[in-house]
C-alpha positions as protocol buffer text, in pm:
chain_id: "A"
residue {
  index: 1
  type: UNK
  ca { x: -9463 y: -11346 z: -10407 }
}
residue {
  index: 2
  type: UNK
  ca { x: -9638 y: -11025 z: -10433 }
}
residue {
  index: 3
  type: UNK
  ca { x: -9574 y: -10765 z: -10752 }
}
residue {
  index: 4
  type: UNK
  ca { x: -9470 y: -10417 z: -10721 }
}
residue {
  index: 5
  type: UNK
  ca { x: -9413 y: -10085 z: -10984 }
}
residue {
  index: 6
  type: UNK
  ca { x: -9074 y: -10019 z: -10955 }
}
residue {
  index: 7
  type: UNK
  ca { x: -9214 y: -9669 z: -10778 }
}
residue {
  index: 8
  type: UNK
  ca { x: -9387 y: -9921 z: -10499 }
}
residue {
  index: 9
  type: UNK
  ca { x: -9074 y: -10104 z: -10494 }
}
residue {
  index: 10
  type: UNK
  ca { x: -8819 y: -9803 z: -10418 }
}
residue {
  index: 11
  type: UNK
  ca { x: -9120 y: -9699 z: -10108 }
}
residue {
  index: 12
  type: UNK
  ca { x: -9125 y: -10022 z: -10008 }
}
residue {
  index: 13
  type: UNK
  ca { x: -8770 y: -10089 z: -9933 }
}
residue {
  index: 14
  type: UNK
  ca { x: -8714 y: -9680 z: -9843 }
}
residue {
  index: 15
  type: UNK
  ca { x: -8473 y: -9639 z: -10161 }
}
residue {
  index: 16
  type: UNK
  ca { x: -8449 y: -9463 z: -10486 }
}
residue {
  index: 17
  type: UNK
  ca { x: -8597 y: -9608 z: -10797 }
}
residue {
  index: 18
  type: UNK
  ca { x: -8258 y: -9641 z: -10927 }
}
residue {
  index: 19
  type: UNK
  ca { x: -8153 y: -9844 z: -10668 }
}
residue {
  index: 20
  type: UNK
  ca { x: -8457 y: -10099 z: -10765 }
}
residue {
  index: 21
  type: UNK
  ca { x: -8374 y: -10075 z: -11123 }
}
residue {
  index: 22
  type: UNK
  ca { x: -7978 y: -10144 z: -10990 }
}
residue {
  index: 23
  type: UNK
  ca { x: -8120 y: -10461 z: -10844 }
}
residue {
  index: 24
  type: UNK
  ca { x: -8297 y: -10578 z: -11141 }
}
residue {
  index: 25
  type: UNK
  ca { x: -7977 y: -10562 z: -11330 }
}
residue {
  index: 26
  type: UNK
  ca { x: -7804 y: -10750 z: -11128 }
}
residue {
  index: 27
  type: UNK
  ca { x: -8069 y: -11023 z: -11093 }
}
residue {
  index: 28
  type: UNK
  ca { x: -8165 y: -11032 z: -10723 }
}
residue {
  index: 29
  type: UNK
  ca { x: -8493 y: -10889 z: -10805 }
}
residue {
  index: 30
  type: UNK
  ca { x: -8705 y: -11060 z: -11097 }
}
residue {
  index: 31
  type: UNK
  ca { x: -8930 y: -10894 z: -11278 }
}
residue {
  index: 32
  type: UNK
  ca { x: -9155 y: -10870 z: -11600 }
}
residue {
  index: 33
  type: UNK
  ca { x: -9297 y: -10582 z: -11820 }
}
residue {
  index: 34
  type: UNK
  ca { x: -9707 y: -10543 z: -11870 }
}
residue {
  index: 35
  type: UNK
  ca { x: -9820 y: -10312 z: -12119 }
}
residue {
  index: 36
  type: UNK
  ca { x: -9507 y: -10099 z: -12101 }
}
residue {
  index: 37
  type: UNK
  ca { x: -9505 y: -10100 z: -11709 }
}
residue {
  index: 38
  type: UNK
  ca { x: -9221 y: -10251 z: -11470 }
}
residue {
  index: 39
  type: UNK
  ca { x: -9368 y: -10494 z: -11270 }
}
residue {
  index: 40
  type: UNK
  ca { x: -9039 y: -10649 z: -10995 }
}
residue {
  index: 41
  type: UNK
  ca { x: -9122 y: -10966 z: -10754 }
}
residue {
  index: 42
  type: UNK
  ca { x: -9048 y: -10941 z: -10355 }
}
residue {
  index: 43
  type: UNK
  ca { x: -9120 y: -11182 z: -10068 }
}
residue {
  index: 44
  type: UNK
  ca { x: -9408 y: -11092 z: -9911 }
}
residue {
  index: 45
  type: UNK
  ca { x: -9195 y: -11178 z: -9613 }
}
residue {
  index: 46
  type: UNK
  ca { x: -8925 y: -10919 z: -9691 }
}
residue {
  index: 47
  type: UNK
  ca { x: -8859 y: -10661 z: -9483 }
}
residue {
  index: 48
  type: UNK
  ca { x: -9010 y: -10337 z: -9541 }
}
residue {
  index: 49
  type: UNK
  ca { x: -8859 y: -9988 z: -9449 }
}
residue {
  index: 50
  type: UNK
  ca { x: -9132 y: -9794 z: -9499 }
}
residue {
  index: 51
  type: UNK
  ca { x: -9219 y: -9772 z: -9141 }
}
residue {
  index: 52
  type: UNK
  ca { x: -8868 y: -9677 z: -9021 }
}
residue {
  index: 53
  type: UNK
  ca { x: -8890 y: -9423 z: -9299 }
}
residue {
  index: 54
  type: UNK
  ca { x: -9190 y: -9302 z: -9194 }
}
residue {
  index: 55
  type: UNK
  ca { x: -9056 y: -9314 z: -8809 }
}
residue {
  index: 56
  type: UNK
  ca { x: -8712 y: -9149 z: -8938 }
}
residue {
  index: 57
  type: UNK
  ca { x: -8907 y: -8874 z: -9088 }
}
residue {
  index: 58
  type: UNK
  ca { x: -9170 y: -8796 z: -8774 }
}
residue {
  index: 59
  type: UNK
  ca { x: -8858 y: -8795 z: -8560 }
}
residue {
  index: 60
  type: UNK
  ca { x: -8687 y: -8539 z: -8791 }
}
residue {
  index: 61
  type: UNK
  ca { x: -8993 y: -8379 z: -8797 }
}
residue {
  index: 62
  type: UNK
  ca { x: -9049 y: -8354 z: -8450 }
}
residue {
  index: 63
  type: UNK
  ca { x: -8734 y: -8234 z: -8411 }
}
residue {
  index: 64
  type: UNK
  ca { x: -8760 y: -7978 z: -8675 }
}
residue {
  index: 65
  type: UNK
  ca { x: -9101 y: -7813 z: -8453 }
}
residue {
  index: 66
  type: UNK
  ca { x: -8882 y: -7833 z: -8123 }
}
residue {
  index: 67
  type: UNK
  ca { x: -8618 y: -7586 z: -8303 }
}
residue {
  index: 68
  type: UNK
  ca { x: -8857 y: -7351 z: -8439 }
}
residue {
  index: 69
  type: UNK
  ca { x: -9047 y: -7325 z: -8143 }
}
residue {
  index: 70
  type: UNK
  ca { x: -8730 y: -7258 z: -7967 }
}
residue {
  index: 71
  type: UNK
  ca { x: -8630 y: -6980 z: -8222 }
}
residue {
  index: 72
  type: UNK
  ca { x: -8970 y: -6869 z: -8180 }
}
residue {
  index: 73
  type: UNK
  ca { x: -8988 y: -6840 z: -7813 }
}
residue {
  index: 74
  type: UNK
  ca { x: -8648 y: -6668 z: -7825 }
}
residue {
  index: 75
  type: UNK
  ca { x: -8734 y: -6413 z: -8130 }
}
residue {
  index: 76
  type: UNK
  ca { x: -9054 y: -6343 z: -7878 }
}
residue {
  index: 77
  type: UNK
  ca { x: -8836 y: -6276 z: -7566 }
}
residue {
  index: 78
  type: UNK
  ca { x: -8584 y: -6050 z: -7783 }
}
residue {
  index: 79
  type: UNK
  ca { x: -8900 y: -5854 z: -7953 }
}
residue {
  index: 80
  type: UNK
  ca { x: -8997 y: -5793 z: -7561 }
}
residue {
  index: 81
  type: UNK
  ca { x: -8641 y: -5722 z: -7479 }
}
residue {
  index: 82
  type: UNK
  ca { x: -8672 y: -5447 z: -7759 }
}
residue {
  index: 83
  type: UNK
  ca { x: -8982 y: -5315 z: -7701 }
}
residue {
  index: 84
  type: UNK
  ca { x: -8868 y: -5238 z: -7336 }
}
residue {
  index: 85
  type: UNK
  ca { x: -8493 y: -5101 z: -7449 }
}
residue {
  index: 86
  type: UNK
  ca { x: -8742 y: -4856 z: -7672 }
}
residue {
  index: 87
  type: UNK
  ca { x: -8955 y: -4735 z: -7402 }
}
residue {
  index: 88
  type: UNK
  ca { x: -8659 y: -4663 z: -7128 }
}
residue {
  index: 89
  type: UNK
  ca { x: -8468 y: -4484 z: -7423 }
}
residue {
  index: 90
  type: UNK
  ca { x: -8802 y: -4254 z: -7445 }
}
residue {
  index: 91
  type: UNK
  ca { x: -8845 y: -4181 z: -7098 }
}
residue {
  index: 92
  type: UNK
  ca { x: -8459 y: -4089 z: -7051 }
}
residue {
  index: 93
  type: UNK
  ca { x: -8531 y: -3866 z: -7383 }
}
residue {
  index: 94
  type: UNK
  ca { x: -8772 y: -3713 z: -7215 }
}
residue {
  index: 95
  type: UNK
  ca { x: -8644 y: -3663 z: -6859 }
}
residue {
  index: 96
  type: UNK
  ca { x: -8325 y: -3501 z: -7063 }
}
residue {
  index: 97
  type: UNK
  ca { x: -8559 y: -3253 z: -7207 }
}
residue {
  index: 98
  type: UNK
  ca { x: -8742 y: -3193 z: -6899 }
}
residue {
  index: 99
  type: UNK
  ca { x: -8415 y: -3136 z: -6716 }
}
residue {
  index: 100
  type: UNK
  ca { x: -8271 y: -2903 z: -7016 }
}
residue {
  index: 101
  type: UNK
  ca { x: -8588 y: -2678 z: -6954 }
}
residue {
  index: 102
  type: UNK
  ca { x: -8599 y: -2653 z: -6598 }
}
residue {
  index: 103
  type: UNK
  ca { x: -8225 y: -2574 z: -6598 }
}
residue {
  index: 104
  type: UNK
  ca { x: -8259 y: -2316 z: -6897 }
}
residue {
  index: 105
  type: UNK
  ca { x: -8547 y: -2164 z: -6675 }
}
residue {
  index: 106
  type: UNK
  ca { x: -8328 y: -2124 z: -6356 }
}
residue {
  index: 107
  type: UNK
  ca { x: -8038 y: -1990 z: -6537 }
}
residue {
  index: 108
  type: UNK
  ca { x: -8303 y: -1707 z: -6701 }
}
residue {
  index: 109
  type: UNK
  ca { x: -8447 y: -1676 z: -6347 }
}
residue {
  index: 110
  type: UNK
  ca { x: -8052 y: -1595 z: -6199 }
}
residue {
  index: 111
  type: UNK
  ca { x: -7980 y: -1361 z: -6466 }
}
residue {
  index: 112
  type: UNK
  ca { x: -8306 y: -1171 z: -6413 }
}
residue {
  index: 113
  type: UNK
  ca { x: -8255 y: -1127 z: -6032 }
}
residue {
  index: 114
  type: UNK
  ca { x: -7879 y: -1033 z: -6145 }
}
residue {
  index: 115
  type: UNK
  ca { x: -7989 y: -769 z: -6376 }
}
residue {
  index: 116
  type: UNK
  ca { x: -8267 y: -589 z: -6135 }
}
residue {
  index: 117
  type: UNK
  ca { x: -7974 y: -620 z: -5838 }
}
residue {
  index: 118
  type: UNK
  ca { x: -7766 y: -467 z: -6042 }
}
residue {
  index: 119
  type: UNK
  ca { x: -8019 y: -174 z: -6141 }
}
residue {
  index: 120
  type: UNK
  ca { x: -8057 y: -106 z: -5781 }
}
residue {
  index: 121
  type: UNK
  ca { x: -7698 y: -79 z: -5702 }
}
residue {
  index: 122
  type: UNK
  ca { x: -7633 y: 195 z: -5989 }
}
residue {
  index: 123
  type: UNK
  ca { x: -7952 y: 378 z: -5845 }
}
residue {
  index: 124
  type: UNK
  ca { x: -7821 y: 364 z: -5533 }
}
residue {
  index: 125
  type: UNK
  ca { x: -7481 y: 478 z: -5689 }
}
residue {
  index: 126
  type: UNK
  ca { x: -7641 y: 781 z: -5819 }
}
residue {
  index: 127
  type: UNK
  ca { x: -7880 y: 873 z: -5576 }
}
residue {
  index: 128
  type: UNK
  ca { x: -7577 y: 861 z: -5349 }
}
residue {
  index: 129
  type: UNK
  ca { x: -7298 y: 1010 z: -5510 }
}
residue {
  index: 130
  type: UNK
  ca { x: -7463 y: 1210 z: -5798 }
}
residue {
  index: 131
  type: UNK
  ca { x: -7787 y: 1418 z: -5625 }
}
residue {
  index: 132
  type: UNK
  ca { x: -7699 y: 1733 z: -5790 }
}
residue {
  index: 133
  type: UNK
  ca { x: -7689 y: 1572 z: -6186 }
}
residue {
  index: 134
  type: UNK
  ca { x: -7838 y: 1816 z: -6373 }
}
residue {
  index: 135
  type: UNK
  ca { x: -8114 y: 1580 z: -6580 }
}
residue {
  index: 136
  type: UNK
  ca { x: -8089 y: 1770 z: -6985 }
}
residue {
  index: 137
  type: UNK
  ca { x: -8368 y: 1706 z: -7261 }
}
residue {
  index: 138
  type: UNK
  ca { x: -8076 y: 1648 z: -7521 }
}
residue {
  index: 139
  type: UNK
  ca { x: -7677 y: 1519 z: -7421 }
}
residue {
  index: 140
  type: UNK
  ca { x: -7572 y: 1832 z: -7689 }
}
residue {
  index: 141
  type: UNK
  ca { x: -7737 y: 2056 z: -7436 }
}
residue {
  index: 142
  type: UNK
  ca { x: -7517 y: 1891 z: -7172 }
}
residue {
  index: 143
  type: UNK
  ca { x: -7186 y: 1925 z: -7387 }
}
residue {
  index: 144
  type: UNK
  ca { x: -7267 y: 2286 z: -7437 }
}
residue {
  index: 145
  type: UNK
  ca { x: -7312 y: 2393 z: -7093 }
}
residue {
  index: 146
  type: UNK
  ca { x: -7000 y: 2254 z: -6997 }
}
residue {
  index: 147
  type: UNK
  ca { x: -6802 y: 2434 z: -7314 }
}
residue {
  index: 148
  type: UNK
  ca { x: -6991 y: 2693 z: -7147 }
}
residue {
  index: 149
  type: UNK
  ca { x: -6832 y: 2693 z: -6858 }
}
residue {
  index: 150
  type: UNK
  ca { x: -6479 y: 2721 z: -6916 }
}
residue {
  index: 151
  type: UNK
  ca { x: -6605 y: 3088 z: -7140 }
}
residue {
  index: 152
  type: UNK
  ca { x: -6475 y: 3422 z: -6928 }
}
residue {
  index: 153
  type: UNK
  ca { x: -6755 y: 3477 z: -6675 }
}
residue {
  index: 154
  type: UNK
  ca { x: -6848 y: 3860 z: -6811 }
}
residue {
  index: 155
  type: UNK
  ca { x: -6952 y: 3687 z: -7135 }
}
residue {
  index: 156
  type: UNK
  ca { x: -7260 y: 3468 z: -6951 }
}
residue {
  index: 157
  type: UNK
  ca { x: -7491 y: 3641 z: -6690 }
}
residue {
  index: 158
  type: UNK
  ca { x: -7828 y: 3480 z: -6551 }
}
residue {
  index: 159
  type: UNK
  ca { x: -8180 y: 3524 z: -6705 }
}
residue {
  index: 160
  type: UNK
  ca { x: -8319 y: 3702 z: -6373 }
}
residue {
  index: 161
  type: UNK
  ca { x: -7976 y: 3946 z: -6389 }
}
residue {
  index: 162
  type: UNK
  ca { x: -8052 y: 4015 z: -6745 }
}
residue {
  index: 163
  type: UNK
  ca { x: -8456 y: 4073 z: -6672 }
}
residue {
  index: 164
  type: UNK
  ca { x: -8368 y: 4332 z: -6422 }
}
residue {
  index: 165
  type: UNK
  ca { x: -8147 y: 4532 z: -6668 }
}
residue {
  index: 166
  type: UNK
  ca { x: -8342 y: 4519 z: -6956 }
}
residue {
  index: 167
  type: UNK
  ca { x: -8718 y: 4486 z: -6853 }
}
residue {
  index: 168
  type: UNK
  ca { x: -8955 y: 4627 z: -6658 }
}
residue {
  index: 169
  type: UNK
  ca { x: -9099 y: 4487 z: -6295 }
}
residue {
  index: 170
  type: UNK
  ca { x: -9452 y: 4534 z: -6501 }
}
residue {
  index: 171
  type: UNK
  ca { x: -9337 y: 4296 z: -6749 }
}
residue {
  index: 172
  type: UNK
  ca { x: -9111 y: 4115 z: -6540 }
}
residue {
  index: 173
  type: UNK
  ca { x: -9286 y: 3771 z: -6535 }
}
residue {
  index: 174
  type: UNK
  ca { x: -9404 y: 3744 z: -6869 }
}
residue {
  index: 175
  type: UNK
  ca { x: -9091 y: 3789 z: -7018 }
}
residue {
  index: 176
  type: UNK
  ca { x: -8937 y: 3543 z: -6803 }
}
residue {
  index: 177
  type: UNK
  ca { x: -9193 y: 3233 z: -6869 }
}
residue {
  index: 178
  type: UNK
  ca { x: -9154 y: 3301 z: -7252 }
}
residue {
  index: 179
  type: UNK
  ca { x: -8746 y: 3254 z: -7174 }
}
residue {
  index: 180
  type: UNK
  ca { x: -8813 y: 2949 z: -6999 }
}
residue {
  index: 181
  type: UNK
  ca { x: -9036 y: 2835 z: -7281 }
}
residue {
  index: 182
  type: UNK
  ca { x: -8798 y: 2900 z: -7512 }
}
residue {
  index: 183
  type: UNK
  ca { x: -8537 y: 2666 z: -7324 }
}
residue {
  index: 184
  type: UNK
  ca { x: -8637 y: 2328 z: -7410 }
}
residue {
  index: 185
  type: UNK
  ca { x: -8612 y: 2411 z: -7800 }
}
residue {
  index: 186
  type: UNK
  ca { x: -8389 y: 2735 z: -7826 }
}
residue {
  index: 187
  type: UNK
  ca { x: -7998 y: 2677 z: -7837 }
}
residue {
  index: 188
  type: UNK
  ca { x: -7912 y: 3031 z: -7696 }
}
residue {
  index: 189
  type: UNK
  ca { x: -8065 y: 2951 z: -7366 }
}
residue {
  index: 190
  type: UNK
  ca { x: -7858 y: 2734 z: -7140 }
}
residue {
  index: 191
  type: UNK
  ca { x: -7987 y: 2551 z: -6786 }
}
residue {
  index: 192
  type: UNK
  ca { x: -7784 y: 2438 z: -6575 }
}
residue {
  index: 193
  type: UNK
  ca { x: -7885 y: 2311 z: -6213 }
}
residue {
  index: 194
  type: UNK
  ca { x: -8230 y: 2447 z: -6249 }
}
residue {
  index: 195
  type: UNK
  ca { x: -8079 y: 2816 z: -6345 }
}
residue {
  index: 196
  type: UNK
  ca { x: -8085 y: 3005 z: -6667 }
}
residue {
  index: 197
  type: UNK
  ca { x: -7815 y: 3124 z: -6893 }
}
residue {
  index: 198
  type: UNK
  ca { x: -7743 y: 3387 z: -7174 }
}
residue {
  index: 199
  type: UNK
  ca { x: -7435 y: 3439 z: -7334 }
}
residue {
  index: 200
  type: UNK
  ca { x: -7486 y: 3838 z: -7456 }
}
residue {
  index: 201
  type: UNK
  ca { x: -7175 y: 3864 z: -7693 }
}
residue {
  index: 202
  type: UNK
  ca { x: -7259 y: 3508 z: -7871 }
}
residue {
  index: 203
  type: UNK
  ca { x: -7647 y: 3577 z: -7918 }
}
residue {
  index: 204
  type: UNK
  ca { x: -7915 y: 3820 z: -7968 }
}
residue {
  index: 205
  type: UNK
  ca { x: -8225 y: 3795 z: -7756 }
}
residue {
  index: 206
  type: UNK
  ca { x: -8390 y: 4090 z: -7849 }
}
residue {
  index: 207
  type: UNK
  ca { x: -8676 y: 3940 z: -8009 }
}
residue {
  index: 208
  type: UNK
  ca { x: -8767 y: 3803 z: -7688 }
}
residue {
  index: 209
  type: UNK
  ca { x: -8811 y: 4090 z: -7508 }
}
residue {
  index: 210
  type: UNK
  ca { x: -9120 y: 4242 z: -7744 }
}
């Protein structure tokens, strides 16, 4: 007979300790107390379970590292799954953006070729069917001469007409540039087509003959 702790005991036959003390009770395990310690009797010939424990527990184990290598191996092949989803997403970002540019730049381009054809054709326009447009330093001048025009004729007579009335061949040409001077900034002179024009009954020009 060999004597176990009750502890030994429940390892021994791979049960609880409750289980031993269950056995004690009901008398198919003897046993004695030693200075306050549970001592129980087995056959040294009894079975033990330890090892079948022990094997029961490796197995589980084992199986245990096969699953978590598995979710392991899988978590790895996800992360790479990931990792690649990531990158393509970037380079179709940036293709987008490259594309977005390049189109915004040909667009610009197509407008800019638009605009200078478009120049051209109203040059041409006027060159063609405007050659005679007088070109006036301010657009009241231009409303002006046109007012102007509808005035009774005797009213308006031409700055060389006017010279030959009122000043003398000796001072012909000086008095003439100083009128032509006086064009760009003095309201009583009117141009039209290159020629000169004084309205005698709306203005004075007497100071510009001294």
């Amino acid at each position: 007979m060999k004597k176990l702790t009750i502890n030994e005991a429940s390892v021994h036959f791979g049960v609880s300790k409750e289980a031993i003390h269950n056995r004690v009770r009901r008398g198919s395990l003897n046993s004695v107390s030693e200075d306050g310690i549970k001592y129980v009797f087995i056959d040294e010939n009894s079975p033990s379970t330890t090892k079948k424990v022990v094997t029961k527990s490796r197995t589980s184990q084992n199986s245990d590292d096969k699953y978590y290598k598995l979710l392991e191996e899988q978590n790895a092949k996800l992360q790479q799954r990931v990792e690649f989803l990531e990158t393509e997403t970037r380079t179709l970002r940036d293709q987008k953006e490259l594309m977005l540019v390049q189109e915004r730049e040909k667009i610009e381009q197509i407008y800019k070729e638009k605009d200078e054809q478009l120049k051209n054709i109203l040059a041409s326009f006027s060159a063609q069917f405007l050659p005679e447009t007088p070109t006036l330093l301010e657009s009241e001048e231009a409303v002006e001469v046109e007012i102007e025009e509808v005035k009774p004729l005797e009213n308006i007579v031409t700055l060389k007409q006017f010279l030959k009335e009122n000043v003398s061949e000796k001072k012909y040409e000086k008095i003439k540039n100083r009128f032509i001077k006086k064009a760009k900034k003095d309201s009583r002179i009117k141009v039209k087509k290159g020629k000169y024009y004084l309205d005698l009954v709306k203005y004075d020009y007497s100071d510009l003959l001294k």
